[in-house]
N, CA, C and O atoms as CSV, one atom per row, in Angstrom:
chain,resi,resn,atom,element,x,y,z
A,1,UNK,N,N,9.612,-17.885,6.969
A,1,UNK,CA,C,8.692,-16.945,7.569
A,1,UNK,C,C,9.244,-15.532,7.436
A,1,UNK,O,O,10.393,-15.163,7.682
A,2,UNK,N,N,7.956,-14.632,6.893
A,2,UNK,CA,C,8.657,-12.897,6.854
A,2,UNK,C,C,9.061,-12.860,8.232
A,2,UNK,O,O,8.734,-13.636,9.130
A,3,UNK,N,N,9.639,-12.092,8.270
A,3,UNK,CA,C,9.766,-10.827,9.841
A,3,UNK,C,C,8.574,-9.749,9.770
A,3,UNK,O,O,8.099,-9.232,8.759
A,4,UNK,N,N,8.239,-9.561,11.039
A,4,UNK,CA,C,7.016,-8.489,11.015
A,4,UNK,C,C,7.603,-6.999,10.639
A,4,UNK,O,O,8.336,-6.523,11.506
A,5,UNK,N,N,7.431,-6.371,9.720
A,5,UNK,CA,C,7.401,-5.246,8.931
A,5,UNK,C,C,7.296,-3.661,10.488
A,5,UNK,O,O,6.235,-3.334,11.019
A,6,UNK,N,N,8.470,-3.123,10.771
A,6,UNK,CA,C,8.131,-1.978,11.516
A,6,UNK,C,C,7.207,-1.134,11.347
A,6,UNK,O,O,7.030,-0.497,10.309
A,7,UNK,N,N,6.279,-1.035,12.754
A,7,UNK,CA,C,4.846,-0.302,12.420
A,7,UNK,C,C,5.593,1.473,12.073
A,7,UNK,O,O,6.495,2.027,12.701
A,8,UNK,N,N,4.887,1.943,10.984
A,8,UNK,CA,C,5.697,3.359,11.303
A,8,UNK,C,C,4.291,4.616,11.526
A,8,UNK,O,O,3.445,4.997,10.717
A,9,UNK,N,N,4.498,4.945,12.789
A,9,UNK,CA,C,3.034,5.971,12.874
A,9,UNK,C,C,2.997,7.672,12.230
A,9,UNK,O,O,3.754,8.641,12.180
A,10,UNK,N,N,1.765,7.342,11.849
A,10,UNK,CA,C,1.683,8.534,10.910
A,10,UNK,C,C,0.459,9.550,11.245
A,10,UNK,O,O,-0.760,9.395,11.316
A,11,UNK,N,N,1.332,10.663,11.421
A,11,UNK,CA,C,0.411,12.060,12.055
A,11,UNK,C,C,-0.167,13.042,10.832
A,11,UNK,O,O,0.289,13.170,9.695
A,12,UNK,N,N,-1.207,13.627,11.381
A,12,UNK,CA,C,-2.132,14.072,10.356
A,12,UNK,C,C,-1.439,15.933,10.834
A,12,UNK,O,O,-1.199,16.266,11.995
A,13,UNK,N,N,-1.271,16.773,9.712
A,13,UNK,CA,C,-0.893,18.074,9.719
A,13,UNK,C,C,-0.929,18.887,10.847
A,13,UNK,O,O,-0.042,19.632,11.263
A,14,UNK,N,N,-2.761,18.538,11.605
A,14,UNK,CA,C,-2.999,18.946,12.839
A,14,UNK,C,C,-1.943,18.547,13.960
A,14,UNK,O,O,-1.325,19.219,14.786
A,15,UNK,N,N,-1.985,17.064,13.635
A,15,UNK,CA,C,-1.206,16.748,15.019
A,15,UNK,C,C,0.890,17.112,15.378
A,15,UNK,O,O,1.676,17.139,16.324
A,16,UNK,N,N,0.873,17.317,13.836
A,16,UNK,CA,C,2.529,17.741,13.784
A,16,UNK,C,C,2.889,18.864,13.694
A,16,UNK,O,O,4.058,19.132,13.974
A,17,UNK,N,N,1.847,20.032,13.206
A,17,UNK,CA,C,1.969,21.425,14.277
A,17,UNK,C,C,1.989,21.097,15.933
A,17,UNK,O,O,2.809,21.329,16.822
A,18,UNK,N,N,1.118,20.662,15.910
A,18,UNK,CA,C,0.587,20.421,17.783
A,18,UNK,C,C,1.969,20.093,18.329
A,18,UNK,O,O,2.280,20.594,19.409
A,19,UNK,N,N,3.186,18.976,17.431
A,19,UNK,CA,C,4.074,18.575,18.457
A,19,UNK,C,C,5.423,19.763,17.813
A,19,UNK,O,O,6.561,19.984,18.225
A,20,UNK,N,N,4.904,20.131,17.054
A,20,UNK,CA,C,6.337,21.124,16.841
A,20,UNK,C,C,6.020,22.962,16.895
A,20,UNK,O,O,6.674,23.939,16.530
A,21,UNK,N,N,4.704,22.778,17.533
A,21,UNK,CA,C,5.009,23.974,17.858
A,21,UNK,C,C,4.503,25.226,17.043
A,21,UNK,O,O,4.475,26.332,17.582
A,22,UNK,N,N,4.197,25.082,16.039
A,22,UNK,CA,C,3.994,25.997,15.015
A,22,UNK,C,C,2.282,26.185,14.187
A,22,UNK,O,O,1.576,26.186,15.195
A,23,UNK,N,N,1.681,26.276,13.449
A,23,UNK,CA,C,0.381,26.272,12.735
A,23,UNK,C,C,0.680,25.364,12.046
A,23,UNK,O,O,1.824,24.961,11.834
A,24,UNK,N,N,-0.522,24.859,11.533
A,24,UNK,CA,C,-1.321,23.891,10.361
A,24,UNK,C,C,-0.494,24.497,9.308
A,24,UNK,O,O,0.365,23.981,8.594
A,25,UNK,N,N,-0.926,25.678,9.362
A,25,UNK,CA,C,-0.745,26.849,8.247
A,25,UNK,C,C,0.543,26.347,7.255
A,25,UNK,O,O,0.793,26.236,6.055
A,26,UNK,N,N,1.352,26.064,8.904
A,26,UNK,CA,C,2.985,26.207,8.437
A,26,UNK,C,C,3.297,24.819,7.815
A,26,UNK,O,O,3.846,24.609,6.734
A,27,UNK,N,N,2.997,24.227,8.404
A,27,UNK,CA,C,3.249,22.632,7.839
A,27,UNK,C,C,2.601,22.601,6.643
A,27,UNK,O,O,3.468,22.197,5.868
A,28,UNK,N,N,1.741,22.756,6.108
A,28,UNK,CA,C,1.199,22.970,4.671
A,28,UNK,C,C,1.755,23.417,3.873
A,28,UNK,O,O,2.010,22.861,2.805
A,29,UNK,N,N,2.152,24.786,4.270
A,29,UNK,CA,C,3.255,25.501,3.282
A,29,UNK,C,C,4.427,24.862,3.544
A,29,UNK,O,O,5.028,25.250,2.542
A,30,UNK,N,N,5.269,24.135,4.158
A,30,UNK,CA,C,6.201,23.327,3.645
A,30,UNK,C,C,6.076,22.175,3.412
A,30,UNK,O,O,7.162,21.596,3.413
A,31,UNK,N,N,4.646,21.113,3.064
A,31,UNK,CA,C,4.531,20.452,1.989
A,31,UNK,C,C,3.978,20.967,0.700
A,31,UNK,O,O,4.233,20.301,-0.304
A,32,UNK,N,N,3.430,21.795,0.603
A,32,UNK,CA,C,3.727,22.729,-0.741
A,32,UNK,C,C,4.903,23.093,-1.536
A,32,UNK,O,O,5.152,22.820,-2.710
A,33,UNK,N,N,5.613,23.791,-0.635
A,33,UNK,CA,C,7.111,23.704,-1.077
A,33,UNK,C,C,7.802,22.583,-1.386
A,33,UNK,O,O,8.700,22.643,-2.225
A,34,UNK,N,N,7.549,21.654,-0.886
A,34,UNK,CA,C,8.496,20.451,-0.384
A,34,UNK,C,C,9.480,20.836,0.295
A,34,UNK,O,O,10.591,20.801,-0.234
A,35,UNK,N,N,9.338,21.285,1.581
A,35,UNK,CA,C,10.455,21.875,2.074
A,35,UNK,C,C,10.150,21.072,3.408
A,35,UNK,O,O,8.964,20.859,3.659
A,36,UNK,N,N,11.468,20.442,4.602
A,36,UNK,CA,C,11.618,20.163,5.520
A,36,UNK,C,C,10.850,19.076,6.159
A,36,UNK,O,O,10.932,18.894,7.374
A,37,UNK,N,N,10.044,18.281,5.332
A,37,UNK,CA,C,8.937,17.335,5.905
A,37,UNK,C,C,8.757,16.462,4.873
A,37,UNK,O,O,8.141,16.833,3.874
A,38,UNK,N,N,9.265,15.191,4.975
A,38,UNK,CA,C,8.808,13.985,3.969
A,38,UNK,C,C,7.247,13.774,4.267
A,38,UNK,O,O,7.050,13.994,5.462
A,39,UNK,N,N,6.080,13.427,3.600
A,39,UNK,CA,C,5.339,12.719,3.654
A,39,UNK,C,C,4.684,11.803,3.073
A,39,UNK,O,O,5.034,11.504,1.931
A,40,UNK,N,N,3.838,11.281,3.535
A,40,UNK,CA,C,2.996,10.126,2.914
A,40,UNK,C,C,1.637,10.235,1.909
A,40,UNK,O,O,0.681,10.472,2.647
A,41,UNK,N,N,1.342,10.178,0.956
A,41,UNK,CA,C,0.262,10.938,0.293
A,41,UNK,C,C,-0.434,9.292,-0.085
A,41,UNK,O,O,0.185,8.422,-0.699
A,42,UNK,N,N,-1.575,9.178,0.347
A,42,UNK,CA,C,-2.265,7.923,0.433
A,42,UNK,C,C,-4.261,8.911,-0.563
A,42,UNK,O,O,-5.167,9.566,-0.047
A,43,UNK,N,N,-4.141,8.687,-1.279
A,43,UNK,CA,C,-5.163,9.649,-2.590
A,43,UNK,C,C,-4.980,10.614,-2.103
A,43,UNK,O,O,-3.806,10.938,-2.281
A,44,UNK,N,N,-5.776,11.661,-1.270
A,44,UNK,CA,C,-6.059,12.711,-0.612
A,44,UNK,C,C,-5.459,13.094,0.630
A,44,UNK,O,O,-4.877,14.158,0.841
A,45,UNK,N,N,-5.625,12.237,1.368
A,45,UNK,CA,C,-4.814,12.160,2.196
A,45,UNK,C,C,-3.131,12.369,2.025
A,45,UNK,O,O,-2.382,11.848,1.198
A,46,UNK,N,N,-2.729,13.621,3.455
A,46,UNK,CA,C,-1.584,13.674,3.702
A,46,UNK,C,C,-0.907,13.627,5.065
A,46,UNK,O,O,-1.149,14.506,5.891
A,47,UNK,N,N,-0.017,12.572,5.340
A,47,UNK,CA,C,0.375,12.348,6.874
A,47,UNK,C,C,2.023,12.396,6.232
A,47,UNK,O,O,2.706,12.505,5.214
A,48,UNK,N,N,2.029,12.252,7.450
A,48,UNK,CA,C,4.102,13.047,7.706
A,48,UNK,C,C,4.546,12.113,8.763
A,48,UNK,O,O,4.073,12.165,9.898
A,49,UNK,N,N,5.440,11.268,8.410
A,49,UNK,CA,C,5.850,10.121,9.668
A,49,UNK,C,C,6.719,10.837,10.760
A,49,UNK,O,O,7.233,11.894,10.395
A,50,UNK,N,N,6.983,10.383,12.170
A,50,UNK,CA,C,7.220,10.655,12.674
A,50,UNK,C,C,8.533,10.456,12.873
A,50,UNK,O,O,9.058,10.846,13.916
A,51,UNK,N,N,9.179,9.879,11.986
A,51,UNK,CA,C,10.939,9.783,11.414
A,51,UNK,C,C,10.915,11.212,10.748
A,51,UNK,O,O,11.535,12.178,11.194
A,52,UNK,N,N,10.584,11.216,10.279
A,52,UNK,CA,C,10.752,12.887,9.505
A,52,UNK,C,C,10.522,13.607,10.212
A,52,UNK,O,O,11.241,14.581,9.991
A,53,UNK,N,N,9.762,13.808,11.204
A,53,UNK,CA,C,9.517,14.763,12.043
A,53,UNK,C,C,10.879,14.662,13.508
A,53,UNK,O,O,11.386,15.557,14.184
A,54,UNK,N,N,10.987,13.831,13.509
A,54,UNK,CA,C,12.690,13.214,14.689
A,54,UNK,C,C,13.535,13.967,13.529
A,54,UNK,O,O,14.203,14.773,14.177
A,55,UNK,N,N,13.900,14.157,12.021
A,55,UNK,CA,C,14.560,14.450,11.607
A,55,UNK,C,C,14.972,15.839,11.339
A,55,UNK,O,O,16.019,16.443,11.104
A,56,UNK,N,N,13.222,16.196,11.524
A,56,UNK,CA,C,13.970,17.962,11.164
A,56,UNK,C,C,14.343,18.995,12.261
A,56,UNK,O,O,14.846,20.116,12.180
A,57,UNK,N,N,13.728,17.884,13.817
A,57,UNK,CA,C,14.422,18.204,15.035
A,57,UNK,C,C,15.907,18.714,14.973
A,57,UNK,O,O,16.550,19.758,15.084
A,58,UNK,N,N,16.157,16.782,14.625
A,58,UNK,CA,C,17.387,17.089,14.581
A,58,UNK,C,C,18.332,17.566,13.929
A,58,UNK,O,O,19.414,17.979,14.346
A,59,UNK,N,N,17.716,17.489,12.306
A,59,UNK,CA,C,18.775,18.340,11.417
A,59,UNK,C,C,18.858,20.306,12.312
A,59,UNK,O,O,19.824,21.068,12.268
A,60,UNK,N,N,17.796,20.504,12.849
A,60,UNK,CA,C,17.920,22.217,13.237
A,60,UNK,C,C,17.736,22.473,14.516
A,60,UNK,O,O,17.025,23.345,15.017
A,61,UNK,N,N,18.775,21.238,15.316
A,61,UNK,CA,C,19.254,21.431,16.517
A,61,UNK,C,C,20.434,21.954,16.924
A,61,UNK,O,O,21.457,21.279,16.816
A,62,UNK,N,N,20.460,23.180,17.429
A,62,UNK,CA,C,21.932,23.953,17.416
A,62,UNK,C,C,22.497,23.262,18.509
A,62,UNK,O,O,21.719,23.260,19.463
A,63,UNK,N,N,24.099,22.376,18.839
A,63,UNK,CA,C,24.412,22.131,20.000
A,63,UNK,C,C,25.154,23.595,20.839
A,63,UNK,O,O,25.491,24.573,20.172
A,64,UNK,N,N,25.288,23.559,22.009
A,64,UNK,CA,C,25.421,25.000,23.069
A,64,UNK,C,C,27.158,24.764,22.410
A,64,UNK,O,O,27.700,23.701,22.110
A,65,UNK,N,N,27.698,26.122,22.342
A,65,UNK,CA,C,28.602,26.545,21.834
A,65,UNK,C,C,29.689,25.803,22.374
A,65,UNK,O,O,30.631,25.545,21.625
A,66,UNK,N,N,29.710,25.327,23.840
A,66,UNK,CA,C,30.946,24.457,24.225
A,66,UNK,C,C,31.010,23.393,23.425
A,66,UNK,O,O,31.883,22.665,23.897
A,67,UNK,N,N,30.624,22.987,22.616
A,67,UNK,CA,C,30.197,21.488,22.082
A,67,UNK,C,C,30.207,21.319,20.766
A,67,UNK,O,O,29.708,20.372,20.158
A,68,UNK,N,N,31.021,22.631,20.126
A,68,UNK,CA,C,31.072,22.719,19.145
A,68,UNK,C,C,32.518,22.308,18.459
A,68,UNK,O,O,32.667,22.389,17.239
């Protein structure tokens, strides 16, 4: 028997400005670039998983200077 396959949820441009804060605008232009955002390109469609989005948190999370 397989193992059940991890569901991985996938946000549409709108909704990953909405959680990071920034424009549509911006998230577009860095899948244009290919800059800072893996995504998923299904024909027309473009969604951006929410591992990539945990990732660029954390890659451009400064820790507070004691902690360095």
């Amino acid at each position: 028997m397989k193992a059940k396959a991890e569901q991985v949820r996938l946000l549409t441009v709108n909704e990953t400005a909405e959680r990071l804060g920034v424009k549509p605008s911006t998230i577009r232009s860095w899948i244009l670039k290919h800059e800072k955002l893996e995504v998923v390109k299904v024909g027309r469609l473009v969604r951006i998983t929410e591992r990539s989005i945990e990732k660029l948190i954390d890659d451009n999370t400064i820790p507070p200077k004691g902690d360095r």
